[in-house]
LUMMINU-688162 format. One record per residue: x, y, z of N, C-alpha, C, CB in turn; residue in three letters. Coordinates in steps of 0.2 Angstrom, whole numbers, padded with zeros to 4 digits, always signed. Glycine has a CB too. Layout:
! residues N
XYZXYZXYZXYZala...
This chain:
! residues 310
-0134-0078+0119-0140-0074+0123-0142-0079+0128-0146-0072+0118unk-0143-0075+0133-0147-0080+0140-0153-0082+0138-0148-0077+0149unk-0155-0087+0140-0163-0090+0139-0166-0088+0147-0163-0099+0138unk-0163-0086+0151-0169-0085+0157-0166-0077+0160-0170-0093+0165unk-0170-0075+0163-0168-0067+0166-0170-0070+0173-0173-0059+0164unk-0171-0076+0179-0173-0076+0184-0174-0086+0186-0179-0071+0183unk-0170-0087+0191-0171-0095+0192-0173-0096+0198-0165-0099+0190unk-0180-0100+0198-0181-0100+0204-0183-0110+0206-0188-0095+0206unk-0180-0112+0210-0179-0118+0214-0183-0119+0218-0175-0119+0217unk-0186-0124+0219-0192-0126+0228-0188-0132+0228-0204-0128+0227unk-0185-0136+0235-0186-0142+0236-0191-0143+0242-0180-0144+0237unk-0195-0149+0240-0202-0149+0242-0201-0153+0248-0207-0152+0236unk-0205-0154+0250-0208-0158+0258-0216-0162+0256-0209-0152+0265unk-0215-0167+0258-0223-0173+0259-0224-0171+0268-0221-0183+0257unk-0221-0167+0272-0221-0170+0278-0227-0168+0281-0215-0167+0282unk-0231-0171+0284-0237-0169+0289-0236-0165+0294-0239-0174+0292unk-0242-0159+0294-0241-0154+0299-0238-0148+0299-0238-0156+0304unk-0237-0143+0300-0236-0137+0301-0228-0137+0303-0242-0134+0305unk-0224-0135+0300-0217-0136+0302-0216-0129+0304-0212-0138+0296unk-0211-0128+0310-0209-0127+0316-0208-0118+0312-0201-0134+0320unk-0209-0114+0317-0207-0106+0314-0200-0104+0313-0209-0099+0319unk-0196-0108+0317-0186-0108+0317-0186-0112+0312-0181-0110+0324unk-0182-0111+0304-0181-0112+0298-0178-0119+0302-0178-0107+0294unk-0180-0124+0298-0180-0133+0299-0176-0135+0291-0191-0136+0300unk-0175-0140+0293-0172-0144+0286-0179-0151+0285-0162-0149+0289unk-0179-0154+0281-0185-0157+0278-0191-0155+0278-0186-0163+0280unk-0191-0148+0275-0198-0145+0276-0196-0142+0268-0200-0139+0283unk-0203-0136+0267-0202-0133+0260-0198-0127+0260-0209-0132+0258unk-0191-0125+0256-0187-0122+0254-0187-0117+0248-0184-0127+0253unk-0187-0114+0246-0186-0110+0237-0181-0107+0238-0192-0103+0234unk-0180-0104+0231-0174-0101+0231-0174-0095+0224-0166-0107+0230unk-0171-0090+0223-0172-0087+0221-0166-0083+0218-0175-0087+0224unk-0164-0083+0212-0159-0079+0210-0162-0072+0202-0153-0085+0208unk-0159-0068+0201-0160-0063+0196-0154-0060+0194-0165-0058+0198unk-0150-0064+0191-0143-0061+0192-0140-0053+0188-0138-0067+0191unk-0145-0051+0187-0146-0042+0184-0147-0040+0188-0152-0040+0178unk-0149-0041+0194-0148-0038+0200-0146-0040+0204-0151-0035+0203unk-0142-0044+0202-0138-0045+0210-0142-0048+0217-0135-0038+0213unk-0147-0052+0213-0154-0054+0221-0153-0061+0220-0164-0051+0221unk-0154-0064+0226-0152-0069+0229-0153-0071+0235-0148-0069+0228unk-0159-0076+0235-0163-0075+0243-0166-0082+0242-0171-0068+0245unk-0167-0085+0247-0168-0092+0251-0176-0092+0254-0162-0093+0258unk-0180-0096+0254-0186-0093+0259-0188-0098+0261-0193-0088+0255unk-0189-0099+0267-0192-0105+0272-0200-0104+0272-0188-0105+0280unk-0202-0112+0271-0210-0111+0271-0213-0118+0275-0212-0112+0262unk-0216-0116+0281-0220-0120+0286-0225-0124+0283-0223-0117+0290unk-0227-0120+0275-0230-0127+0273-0232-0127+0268-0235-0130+0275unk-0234-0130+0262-0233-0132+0257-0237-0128+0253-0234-0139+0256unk-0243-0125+0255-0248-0120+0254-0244-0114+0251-0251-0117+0260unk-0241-0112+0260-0236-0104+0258-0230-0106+0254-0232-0100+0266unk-0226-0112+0254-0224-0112+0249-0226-0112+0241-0221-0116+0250unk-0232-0112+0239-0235-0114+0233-0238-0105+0230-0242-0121+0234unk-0239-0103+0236-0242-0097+0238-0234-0092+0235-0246-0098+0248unk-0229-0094+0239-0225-0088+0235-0222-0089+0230-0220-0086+0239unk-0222-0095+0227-0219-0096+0219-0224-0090+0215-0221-0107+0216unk-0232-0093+0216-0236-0090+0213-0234-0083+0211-0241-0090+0217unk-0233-0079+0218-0234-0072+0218-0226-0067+0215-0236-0070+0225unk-0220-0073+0217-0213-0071+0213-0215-0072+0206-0207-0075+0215unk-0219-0077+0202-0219-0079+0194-0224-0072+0193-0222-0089+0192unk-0229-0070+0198-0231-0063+0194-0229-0058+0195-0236-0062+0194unk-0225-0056+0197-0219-0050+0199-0214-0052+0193-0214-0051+0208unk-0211-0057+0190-0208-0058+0187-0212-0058+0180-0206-0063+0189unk-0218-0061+0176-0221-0058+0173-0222-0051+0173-0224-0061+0172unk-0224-0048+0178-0225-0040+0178-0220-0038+0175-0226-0036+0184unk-0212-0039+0175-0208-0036+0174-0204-0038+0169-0207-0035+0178unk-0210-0045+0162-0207-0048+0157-0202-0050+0158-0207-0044+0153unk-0200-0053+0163-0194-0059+0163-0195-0066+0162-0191-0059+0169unk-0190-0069+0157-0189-0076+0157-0188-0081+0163-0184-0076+0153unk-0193-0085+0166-0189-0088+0172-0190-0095+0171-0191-0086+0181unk-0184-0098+0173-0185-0105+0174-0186-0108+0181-0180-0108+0172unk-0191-0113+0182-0195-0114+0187-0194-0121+0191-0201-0113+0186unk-0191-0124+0193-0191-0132+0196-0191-0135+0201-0187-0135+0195unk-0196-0139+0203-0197-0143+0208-0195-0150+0209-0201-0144+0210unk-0191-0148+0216-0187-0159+0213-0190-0165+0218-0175-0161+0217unk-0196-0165+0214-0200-0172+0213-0203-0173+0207-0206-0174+0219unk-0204-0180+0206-0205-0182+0199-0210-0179+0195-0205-0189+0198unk-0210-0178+0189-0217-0171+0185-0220-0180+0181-0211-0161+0174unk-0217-0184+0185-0221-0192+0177-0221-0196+0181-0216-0195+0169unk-0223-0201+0177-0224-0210+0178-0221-0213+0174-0231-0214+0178unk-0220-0218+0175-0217-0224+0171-0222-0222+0164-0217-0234+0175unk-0220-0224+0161-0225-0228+0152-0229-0231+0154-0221-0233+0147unk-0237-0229+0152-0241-0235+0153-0245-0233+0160-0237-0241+0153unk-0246-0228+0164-0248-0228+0169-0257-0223+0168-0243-0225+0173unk-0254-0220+0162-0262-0215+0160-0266-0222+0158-0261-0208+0151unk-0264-0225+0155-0268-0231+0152-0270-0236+0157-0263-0235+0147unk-0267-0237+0161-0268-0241+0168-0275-0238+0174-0260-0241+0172unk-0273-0232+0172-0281-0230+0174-0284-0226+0171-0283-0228+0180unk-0285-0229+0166-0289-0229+0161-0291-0221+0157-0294-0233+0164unk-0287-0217+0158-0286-0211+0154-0285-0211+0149-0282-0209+0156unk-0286-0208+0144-0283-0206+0137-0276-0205+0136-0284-0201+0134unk-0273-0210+0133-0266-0210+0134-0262-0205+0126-0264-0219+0134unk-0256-0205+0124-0256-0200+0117-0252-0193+0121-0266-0198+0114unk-0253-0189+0119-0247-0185+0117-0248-0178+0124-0249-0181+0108unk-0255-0180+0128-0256-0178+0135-0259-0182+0139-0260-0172+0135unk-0256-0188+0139-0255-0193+0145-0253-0189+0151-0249-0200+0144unk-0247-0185+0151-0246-0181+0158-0252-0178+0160-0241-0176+0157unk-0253-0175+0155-0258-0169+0158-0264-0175+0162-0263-0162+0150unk-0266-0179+0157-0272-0182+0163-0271-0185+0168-0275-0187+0161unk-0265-0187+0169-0260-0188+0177-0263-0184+0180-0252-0186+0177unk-0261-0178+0178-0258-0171+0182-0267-0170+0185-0253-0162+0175unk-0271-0168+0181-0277-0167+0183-0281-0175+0187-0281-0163+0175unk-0279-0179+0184-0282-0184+0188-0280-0184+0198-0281-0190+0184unk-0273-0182+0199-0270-0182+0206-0272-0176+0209-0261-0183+0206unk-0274-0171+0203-0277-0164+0205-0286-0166+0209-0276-0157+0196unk-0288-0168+0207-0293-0171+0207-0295-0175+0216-0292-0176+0200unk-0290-0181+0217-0290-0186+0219-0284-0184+0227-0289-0190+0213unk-0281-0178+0226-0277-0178+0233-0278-0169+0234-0268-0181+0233unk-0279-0171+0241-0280-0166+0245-0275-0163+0250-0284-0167+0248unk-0273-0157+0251-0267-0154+0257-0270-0150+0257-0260-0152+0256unk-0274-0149+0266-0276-0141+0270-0269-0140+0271-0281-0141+0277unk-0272-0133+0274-0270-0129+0276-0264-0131+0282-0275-0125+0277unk-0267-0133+0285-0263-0136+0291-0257-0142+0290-0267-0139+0296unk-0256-0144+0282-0252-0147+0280-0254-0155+0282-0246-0143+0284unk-0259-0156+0281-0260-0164+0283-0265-0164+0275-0267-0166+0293unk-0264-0171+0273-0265-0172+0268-0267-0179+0267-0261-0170+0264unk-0272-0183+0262-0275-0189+0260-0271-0194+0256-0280-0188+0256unk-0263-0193+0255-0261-0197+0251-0261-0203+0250-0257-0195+0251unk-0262-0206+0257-0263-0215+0256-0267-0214+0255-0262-0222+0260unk-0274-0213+0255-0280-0214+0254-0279-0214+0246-0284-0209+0256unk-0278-0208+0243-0276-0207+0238-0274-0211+0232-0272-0205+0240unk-0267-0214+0233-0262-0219+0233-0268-0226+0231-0258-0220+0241unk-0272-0228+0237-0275-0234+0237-0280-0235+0233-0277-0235+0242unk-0282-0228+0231-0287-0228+0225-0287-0229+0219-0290-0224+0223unk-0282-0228+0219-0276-0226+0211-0276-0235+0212-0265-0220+0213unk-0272-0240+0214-0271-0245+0216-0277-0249+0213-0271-0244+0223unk-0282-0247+0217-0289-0251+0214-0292-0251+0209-0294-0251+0216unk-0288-0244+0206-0292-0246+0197-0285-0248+0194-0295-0237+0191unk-0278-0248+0195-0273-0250+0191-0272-0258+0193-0268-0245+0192unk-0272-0259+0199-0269-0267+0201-0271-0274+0201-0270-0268+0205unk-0278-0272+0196-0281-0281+0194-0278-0285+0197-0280-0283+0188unk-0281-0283+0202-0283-0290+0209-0276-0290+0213-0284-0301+0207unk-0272-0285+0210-0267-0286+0215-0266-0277+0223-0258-0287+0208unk-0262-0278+0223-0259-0271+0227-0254-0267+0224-0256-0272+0234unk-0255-0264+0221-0249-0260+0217-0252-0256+0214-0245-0263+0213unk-0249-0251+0209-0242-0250+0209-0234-0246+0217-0243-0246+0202unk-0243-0243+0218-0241-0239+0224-0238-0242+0232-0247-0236+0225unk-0236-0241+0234-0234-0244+0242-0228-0240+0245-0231-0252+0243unk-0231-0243+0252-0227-0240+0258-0231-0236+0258-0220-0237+0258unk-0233-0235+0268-0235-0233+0270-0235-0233+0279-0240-0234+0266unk-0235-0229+0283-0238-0233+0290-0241-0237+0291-0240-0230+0294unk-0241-0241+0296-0246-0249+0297-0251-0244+0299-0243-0256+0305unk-0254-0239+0301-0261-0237+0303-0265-0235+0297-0261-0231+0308unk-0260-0235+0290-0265-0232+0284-0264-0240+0277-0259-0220+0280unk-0264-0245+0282-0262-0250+0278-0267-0251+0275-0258-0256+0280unk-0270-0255+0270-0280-0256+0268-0278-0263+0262-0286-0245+0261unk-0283-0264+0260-0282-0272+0254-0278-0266+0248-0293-0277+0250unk-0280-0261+0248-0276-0256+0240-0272-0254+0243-0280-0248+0235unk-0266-0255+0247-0260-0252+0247-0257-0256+0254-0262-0243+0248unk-0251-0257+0253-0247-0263+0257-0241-0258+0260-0242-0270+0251unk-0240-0260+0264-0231-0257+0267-0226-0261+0261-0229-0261+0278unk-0226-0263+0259-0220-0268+0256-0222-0266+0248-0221-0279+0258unk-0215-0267+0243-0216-0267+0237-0219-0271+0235-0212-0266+0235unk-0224-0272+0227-0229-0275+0225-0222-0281+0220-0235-0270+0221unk-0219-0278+0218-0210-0281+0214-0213-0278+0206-0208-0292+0213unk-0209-0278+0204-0208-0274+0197-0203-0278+0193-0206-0265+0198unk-0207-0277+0187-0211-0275+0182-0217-0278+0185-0209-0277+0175unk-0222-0271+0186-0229-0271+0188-0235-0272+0182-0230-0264+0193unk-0239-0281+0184-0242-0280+0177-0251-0279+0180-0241-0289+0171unk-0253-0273+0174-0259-0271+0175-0263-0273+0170-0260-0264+0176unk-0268-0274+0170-0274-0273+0166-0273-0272+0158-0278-0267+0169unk-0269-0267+0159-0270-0265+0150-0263-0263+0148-0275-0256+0149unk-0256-0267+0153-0250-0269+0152-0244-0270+0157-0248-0263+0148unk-0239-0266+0157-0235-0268+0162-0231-0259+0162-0230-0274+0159unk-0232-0259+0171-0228-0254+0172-0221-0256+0177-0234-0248+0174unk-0217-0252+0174-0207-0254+0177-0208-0249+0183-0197-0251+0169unk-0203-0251+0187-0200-0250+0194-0200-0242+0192-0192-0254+0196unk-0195-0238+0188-0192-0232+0186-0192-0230+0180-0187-0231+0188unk-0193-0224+0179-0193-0220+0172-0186-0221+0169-0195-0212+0172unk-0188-0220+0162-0180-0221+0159-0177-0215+0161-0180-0222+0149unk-0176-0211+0163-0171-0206+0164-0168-0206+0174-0175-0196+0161unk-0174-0211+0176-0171-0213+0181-0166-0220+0182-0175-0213+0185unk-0165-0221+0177-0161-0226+0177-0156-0224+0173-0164-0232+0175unk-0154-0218+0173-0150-0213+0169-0145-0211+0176-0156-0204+0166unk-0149-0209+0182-0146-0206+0187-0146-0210+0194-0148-0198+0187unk-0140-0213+0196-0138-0217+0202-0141-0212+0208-0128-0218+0203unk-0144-0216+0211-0146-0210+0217-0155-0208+0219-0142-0202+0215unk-0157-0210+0210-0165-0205+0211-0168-0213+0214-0171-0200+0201unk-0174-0210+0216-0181-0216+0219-0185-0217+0216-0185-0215+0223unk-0189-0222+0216-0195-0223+0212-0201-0217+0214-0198-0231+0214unk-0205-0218+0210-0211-0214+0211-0215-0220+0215-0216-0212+0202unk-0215-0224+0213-0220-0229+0219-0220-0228+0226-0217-0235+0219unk-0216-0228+0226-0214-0229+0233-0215-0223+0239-0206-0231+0232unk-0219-0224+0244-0222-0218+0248-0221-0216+0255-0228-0219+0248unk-0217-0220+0257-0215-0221+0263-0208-0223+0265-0219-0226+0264unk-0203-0221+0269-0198-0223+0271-0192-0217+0269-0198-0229+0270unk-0187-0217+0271-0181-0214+0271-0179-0214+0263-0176-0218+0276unk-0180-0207+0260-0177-0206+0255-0185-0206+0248-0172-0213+0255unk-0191-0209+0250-0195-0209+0246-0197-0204+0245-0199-0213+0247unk-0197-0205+0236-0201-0198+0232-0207-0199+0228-0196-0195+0227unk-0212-0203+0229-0216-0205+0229-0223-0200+0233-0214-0211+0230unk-0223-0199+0240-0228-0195+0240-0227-0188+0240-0231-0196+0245unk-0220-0186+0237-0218-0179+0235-0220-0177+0229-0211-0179+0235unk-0223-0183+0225-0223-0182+0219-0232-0181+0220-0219-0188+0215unk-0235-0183+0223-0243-0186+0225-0246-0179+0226-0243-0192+0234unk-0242-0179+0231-0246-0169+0234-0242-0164+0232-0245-0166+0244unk-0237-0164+0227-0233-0160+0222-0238-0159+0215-0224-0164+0221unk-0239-0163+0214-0240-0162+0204-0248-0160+0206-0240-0173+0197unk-0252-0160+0212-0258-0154+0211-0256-0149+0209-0263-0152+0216unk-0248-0146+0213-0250-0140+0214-0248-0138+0208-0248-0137+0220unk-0242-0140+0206-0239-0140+0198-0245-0139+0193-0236-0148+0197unk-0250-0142+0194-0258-0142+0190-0261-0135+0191-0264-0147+0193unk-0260-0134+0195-0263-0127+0198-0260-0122+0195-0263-0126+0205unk-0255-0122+0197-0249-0117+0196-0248-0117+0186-0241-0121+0201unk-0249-0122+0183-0249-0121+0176-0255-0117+0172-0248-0127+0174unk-0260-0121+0177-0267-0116+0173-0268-0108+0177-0275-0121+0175unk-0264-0106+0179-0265-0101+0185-0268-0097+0180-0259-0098+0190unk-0272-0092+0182-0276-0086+0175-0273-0081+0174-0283-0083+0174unk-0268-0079+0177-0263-0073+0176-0255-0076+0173-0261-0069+0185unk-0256-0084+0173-0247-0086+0171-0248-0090+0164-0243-0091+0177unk-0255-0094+0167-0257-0100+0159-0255-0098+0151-0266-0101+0158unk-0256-0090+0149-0253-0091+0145-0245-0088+0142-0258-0092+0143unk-0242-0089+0148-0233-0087+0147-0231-0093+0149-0229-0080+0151unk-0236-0098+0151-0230-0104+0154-0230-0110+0149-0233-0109+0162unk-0224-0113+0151-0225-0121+0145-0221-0125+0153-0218-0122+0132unk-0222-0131+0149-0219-0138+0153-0211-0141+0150-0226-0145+0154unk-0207-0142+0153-0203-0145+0147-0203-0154+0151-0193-0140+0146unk-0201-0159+0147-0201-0159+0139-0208-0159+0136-0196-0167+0135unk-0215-0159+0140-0221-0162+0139-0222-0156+0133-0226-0163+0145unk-0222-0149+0135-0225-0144+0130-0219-0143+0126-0229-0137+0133unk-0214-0144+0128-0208-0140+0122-0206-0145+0117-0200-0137+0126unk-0207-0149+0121-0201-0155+0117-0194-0156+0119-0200-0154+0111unk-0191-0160+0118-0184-0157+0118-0182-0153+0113-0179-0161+0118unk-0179-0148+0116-0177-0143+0111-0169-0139+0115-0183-0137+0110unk-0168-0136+0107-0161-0133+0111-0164-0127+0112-0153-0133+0107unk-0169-0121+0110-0172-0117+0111-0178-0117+0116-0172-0116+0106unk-0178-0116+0123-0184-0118+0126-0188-0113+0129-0183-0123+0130unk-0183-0108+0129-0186-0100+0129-0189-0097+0126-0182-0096+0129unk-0190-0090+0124-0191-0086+0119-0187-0081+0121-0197-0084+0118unk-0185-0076+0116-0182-0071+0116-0182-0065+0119-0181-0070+0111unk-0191-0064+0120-0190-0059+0126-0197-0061+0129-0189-0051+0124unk-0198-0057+0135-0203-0063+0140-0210-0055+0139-0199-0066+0152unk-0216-0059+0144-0212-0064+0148-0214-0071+0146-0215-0063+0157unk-0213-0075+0150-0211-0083+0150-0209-0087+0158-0204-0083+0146unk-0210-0092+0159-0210-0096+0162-0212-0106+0160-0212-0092+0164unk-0205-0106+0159-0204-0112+0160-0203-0117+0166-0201-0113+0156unk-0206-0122+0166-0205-0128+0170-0203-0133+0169-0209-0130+0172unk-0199-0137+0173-0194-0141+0175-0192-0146+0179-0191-0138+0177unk-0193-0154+0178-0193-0157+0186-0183-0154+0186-0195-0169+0186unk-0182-0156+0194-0174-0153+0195-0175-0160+0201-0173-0143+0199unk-0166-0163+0201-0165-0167+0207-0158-0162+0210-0164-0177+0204unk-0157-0162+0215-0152-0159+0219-0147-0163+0220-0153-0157+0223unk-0147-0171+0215-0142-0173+0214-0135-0171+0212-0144-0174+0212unk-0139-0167+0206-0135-0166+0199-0128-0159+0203-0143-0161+0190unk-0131-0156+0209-0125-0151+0211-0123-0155+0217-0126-0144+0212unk-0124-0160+0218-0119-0163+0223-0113-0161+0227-0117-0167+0219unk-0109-0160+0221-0101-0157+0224-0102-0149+0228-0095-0157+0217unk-0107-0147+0224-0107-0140+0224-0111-0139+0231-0112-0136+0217unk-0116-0143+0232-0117-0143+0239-0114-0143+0244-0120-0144+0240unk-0107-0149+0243-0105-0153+0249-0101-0147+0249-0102-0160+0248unk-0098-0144+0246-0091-0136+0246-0095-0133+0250-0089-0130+0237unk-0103-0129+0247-0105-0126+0251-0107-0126+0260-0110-0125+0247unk-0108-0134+0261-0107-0137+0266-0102-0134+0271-0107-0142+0264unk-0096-0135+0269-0092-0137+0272-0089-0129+0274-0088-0142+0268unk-0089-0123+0268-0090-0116+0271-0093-0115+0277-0093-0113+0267unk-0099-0117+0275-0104-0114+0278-0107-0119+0284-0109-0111+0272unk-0103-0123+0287-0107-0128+0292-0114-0129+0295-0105-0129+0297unk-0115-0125+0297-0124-0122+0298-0128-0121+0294-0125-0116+0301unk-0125-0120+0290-0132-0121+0284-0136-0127+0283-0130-0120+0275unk-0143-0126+0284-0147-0130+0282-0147-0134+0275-0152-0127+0284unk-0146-0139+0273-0145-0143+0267-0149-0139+0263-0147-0150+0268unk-0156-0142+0263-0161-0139+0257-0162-0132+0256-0168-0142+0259unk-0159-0127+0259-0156-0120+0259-0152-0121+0254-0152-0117+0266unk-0147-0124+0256-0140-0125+0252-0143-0126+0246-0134-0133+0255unk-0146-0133+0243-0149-0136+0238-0151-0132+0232-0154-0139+0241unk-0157-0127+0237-0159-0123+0231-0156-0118+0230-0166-0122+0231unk-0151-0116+0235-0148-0109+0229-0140-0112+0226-0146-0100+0234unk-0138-0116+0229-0134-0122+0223-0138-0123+0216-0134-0131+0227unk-0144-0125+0216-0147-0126+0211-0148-0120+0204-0152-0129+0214unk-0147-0115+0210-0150-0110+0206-0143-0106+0202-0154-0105+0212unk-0139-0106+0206-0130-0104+0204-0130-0108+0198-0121-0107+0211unk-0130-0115+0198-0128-0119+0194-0130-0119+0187-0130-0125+0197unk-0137-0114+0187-0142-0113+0179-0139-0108+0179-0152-0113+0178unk-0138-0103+0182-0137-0097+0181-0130-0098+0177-0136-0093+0188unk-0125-0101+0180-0118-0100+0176-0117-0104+0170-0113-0102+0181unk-0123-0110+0171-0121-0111+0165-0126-0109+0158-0120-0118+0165unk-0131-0105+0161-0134-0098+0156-0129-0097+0155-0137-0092+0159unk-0126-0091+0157-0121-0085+0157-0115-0089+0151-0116-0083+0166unk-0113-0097+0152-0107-0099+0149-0111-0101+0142-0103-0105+0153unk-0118-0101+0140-0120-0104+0134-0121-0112+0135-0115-0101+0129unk-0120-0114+0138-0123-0122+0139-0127-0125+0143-0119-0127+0139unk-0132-0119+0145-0140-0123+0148-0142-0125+0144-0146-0119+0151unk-0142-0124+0136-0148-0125+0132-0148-0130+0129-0149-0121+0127unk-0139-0134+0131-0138-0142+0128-0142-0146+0134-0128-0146+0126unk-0145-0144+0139-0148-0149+0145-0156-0150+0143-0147-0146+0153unk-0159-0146+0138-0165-0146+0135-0165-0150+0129-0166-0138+0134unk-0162-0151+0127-0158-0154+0119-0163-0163+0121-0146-0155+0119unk-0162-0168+0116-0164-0173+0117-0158-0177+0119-0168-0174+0112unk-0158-0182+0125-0154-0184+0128-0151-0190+0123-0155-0185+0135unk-0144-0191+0124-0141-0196+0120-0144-0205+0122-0133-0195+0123unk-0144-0208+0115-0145-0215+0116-0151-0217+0116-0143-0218+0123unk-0156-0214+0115-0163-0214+0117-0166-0217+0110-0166-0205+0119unk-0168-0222+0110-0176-0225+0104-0179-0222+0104-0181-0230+0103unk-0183-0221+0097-0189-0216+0095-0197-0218+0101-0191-0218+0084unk-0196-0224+0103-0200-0225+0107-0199-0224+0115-0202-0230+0107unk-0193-0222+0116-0191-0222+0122-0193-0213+0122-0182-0226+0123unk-0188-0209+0117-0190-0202+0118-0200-0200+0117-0186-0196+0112unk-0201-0203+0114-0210-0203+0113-0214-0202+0121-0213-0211+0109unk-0210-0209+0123-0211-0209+0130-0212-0205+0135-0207-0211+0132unk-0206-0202+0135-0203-0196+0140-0208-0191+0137-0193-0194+0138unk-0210-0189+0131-0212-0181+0130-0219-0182+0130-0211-0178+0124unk-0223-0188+0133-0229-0189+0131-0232-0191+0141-0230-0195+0123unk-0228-0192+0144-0230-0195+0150-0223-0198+0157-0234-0199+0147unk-0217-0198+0154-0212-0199+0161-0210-0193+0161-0205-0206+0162unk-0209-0188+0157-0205-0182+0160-0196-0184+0160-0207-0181+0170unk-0193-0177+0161-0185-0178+0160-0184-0175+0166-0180-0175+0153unk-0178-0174+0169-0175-0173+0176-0169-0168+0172-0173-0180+0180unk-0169-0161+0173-0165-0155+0171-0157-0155+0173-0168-0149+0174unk-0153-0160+0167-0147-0160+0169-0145-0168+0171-0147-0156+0173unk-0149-0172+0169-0146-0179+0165-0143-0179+0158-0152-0185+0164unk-0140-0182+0158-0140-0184+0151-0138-0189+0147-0139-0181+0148unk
């Protein structure tokens, strides 16, 4: 049996400003499959708003119509171990969630796509860095302050109330991902994750979806069962566009004018689909191989997993 009736993808954007009306590459992306009908659509979004804005209103068209969907954005849903503690949050079995609501709290994106994230960043900084600058960095020289540096702090970063590592244990799983730290420069997923996990917060408590949604692994756990049997539903997912690599470069190479992060999310979305259909999505929910009881504790209580490591 399929575990989802509908897969939807966003790859996201940190970028400042209102991106351009002729569909652009490093902006915000979704994608969209339902393969009971045969739909399959791409949607370009000028900014992170209207992108957050149409997840919203497909996930309640999709409940309306009691479907299962799986939902993912590829920037990171966690922190290293030890970061709820570092400022000074309740740490335990909803360390994410006080993440999540504390960045909800603390960063801002209008409308116009300009946002506070070093500011942000630098605050975060001053309750976690005991006397130093970290964990956070990179930035432009015009948003540089004593809480936040252009340069890395070096890692293993020690705070106050322990030590927090460069990357999560499932990023050190996969060649290729970025730290969370890191906020600035070619490739950093760090303020993707900054001005992403508000809306992620939002979008989980939403009052028409809160209660058909869960988070995986934070609410489910790993499991090999992360659906229900008949919806609706909605589960959430970090996703890296790693993991279809090859699948993109083919599509690439068809299709030469396609914009990558087009390519990305309906790559990503083929990819769950078929391996729905074949019966082995549900071993990518499972608990990943090698892992110590403190290592998965970890993961299900505050770093998150990445959909399709393993």
């Amino acid at each position: 049996m399929l575990l989802f009736d509908a897969y939807i993808f966003v790859d996201w954007s940190a970028a400042n400003g209102v991106q351009p009306r002729r569909p652009t590459a490093d902006a915000v992306w979704s994608g969209e499959l339902i393969p009971s009908l045969n739909y399959q659509q791409e949607t370009y979004h000028q900014t992170r708003k209207d992108g957050a804005s149409h997840v919203i209103n497909v996930l309640l068209e999709h409940v309306k119509e009691k479907r299962r969907v799986l939902v993912g954005f590829d920037f990171p849903y966690g922190y290293p171990s030890g970061f709820a503690r570092a400022l000074n949050l309740p740490s335990g079995t909803q360390a994410w969630w006080e993440i999540w609501t504390e960045l909800a709290l603390r960063v801002e994106d209008r409308t116009n796509n300009q946002n506070n994230r070093f500011h942000a960043a630098g605050e975060l900084n001053a309750i976690t860095g005991c006397g130093k600058t970290g964990p956070f960095w990179g930035c432009p020289t015009q948003y540089e302050t004593n809480n936040l540096k252009r340069y890395s702090p070096g890692f293993p970063f020690i705070t106050a109330c322990g030590v927090l590592q460069r990357l999560r244990i499932v990023e050190n799983r996969l060649p290729g991902t970025q730290e969370v730290w890191g906020l600035f420069g070619p490739g950093r997923v760090g303020s993707q994750a900054l001005v992403g996990i508000p809306y992620l917060y939002k979008l989980r408590r939403h009052l028409e979806l809160v209660q058909f949604s869960r988070v995986w692994p934070f609410e489910t756990l790993f499991t090999v069962t992360p659906s229900v049997a008949q919806g609706p539903f909605v589960l959430h997912a970090e996703i890296w566009p790693g993991v279809v690599d090859d699948r993109v470069r083919q599509m690439m190479i068809i299709y030469p004018d396609l914009i990558r992060d087009r390519a990305q999310v309906r790559a990503m979305c083929e990819w769950a689909a078929e391996l729905d259909l074949q019966g082995s999505l549900e071993h990518l929910f499972t608990q990943p191989k090698g892992l110590s009881p403190q290592q998965i504790q970890a993961c299900i209580e505050e770093e998150g997993w990445i959909l399709g490591a393993v």
